[in-house]
C-alpha positions, -999 to 999 in steps of 0.1 A, spaced: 554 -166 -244 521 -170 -226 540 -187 -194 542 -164 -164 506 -143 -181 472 -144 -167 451 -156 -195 420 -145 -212 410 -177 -224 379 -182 -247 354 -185 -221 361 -153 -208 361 -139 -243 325 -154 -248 313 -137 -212 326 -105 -224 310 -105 -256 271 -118 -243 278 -87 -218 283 -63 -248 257 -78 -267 232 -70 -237 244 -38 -227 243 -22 -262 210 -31 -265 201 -17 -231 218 15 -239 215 19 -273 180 9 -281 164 12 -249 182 45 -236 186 33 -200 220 20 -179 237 -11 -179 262 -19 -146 282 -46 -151 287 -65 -118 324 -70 -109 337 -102 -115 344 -114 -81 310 -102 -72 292 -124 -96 273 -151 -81 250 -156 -110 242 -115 -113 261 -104 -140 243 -67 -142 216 -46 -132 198 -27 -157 182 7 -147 154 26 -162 159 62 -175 129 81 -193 126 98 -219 136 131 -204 167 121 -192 154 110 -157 169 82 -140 141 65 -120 158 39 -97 132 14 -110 161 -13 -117 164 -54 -126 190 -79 -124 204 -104 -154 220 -133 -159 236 -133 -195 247 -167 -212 266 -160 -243 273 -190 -268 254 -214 -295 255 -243 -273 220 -223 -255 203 -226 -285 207 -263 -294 180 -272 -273 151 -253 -294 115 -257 -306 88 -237 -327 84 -217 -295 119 -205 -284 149 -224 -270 156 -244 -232 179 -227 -204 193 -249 -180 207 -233 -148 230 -245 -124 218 -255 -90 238 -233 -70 223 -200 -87 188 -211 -82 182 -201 -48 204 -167 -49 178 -157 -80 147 -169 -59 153 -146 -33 172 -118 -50 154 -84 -42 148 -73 -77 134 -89 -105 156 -113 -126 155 -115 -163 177 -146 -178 195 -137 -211 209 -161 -237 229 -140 -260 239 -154 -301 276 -151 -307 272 -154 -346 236 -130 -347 242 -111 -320 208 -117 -311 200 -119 -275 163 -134 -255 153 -134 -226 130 -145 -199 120 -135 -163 133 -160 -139 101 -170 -119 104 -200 -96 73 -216 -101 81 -214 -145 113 -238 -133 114 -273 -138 139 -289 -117 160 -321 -136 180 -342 -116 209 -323 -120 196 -286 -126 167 -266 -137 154 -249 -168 134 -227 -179 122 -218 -214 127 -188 -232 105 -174 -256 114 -169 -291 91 -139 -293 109 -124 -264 140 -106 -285 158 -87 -263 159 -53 -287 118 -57 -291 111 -60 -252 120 -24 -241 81 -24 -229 77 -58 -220 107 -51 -198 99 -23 -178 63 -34 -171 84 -62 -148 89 -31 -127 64 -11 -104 52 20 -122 76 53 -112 58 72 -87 68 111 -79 73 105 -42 84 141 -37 53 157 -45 33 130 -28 53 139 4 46 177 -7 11 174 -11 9 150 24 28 179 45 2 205 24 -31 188 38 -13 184 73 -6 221 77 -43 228 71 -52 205 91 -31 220 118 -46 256 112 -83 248 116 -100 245 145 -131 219 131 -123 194 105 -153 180 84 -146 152 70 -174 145 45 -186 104 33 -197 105 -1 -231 86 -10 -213 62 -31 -187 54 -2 -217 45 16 -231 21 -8 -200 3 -23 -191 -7 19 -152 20 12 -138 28 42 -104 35 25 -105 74 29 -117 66 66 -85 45 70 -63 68 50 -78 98 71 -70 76 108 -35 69 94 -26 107 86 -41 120 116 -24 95 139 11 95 123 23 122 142 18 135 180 13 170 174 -8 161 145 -31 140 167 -31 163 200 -42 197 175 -67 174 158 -85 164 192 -121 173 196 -124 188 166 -137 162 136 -170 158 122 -178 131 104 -211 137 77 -225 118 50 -234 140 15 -259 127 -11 -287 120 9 -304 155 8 -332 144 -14 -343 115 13 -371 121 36 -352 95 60 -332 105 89 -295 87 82 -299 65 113 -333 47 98 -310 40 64 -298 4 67 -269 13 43 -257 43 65 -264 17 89 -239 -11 80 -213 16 68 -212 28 106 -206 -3 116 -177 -7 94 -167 27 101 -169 22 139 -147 -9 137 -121 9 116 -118 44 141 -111 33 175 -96 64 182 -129 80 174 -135 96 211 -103 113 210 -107 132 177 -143 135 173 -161 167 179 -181 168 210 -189 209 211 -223 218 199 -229 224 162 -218 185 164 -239 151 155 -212 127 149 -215 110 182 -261 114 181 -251 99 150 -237 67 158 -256 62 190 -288 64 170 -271 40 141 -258 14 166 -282 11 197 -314 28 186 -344 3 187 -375 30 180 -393 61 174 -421 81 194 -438 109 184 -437 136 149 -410 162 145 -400 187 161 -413 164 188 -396 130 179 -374 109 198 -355 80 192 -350 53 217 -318 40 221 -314 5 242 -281 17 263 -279 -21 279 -264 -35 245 -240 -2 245 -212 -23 271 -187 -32 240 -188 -1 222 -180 25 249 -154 -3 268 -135 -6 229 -135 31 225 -127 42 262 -96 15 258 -82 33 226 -93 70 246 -67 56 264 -38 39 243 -38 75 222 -40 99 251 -11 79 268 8 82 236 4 119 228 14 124 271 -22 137 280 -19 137 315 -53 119 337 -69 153 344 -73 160 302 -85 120 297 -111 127 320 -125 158 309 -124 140 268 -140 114 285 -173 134 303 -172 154 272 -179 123 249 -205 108 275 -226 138 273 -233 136 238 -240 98 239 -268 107 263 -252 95 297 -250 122 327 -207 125 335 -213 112 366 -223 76 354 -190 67 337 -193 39 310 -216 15 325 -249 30 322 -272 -2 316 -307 21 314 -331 25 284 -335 63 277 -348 81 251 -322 107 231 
């Protein structure tokens, strides 16, 4: 009777129940989804499980398995959980699969099932495969949490992107930006908003060309110190950092009077003294040691402006405009090697 029939022979049988073992405690207990590969698709996959919350929210925060079903993965045991050997040819295709990769041994007779995360560097290769080892504490219907924390935490991207567009439209519908460095910034070396800030502001062309000349950079928290910013050697290092990190800072920075962002870092970077009492004082800045600074900025003046399609006439003007904050008459360009006082 069976001649002539495809057959569904025991090991088929055994594949089919590990799979139902697996996916009723995926559903069931945990509450998330179990896809079964298709058959002629499995090359060591046999499913991806996907995370749903408690609301009812499918998060597309997903793993893969591989699910062994039979006694004969138990035999090999100890005190602290059982040996799984894998085939050579799978070991690869898990090592660079794009999700993470759990390995499940499912009991027949308990219906028990455990489980490990296939890691490379946990496998020990044998002449003829590899194993891992497979906790016994790791019960597949205890490890709902154990599982998910496999996976990157669910982030609402939609209001992230909301809340990005938000801050760009107000950016876009100011004419001076104040970007303000906290005290603690300062002293902890973080330049992360700084970055964050350049990234934002140079992601789009619009974005960049409205946001040209008008940003001011100040520091908050140092009210209560009878120094100016440029004598503290912590302001000073953090400009450093900062100037290293904002290339573009001749393009965007404000260079209309109320402004001191540009006084600022000329003081910071290049200034070598002080003469004479307020309101009378002056600082003297050493222009000669200036040549790296104003070539590295005037370069990325450049790269942006040539990006956004500023044509020469604007570059020029941004340019005289930023000189005559730093100090240097328009006429002298970028090479000013005299010792002046500010």
């Amino acid at each position: 009777m069976n001649d002539g029939f495809p057959q569904f022979g025991p090991s088929a049988k055994q594949g089919n129940l590990g799979v139902g073992i697996v996916s009723r405690v995926v559903e069931d207990g945990f509450g998330w989804l179990f896809k079964r590969n298709h058959q002629e698709y499995d090359f060591g996959i046999d499913g991806q499980i996907e995370v749903v919350t408690d609301l009812g929210a499918v998060t597309g925060q997903m793993l893969a398995c591989q699910i062994k079903c039979g006694t004969s993965f138990f035999r090999e045991s100890n005190e602290q959980g059982f040996v799984y050997r894998g085939e050579s040819k799978h070991f690869n295709y898990h090592a660079h699969y794009p999700l993470p990769v759990i390995v499940i041994i499912a009991d027949p007779e308990t219906r028990d099932a455990y489980w490990v995360q296939f890691q490379k560097q946990d496998a020990e290769i044998t002449e003829a495969s590899w194993k891992l080892r497979i906790p016994r504490d790791n019960k597949l219907s205890a490890s709902k949490a154990a599982i998910e924390a496999l996976l990157p935490p669910a982030i609402d991207h939609l209001s992230e992107l909301r809340e990005y567009w938000r801050i760009n439209k107000l950016l876009m519908g100011v004419q001076t930006v104040l970007f303000t460095i906290e005290r603690e910034e300062v002293e902890a070396g973080d330049i992360s908003r700084i970055e964050d800030f350049r990234t934002r502001i140079t992601s789009a062309k619009e974005l960049a060309l409205h946001c040209q000349g008008k940003i001011e950079f100040s520091f908050s928290g140092y009210d209560d110190d009878p120094r100016q910013l440029y004598e503290i050697d912590e302001v000073k290092r953090y400009i450093e950092i900062f100037d290293e990190a904002f290339p573009e800072l001749f393009f965007f920075v404000r260079t209309e009077d109320p402004m001191t962002t540009l006084t600022l870092f000329l003081f910071t970077l290049f200034g070598v003294g002080v003469e004479g009492d307020w309101p009378n004082r002056k600082v003297i800045v050493d222009t000669r040691s200036s040549g790296p600074f104003l070539r590295s900025h005037f370069d990325s003046l450049n790269l942006i402006s040539e990006w956004v399609g500023l044509p020469d006439a604007e570059i020029l003007r941004i340019s005289k405009a930023v000189m005559k904050p730093l100090g240097f008459p328009p006429e002298e360009g970028t090479t000013a090697q005299n010792r002046e006082s500010v």
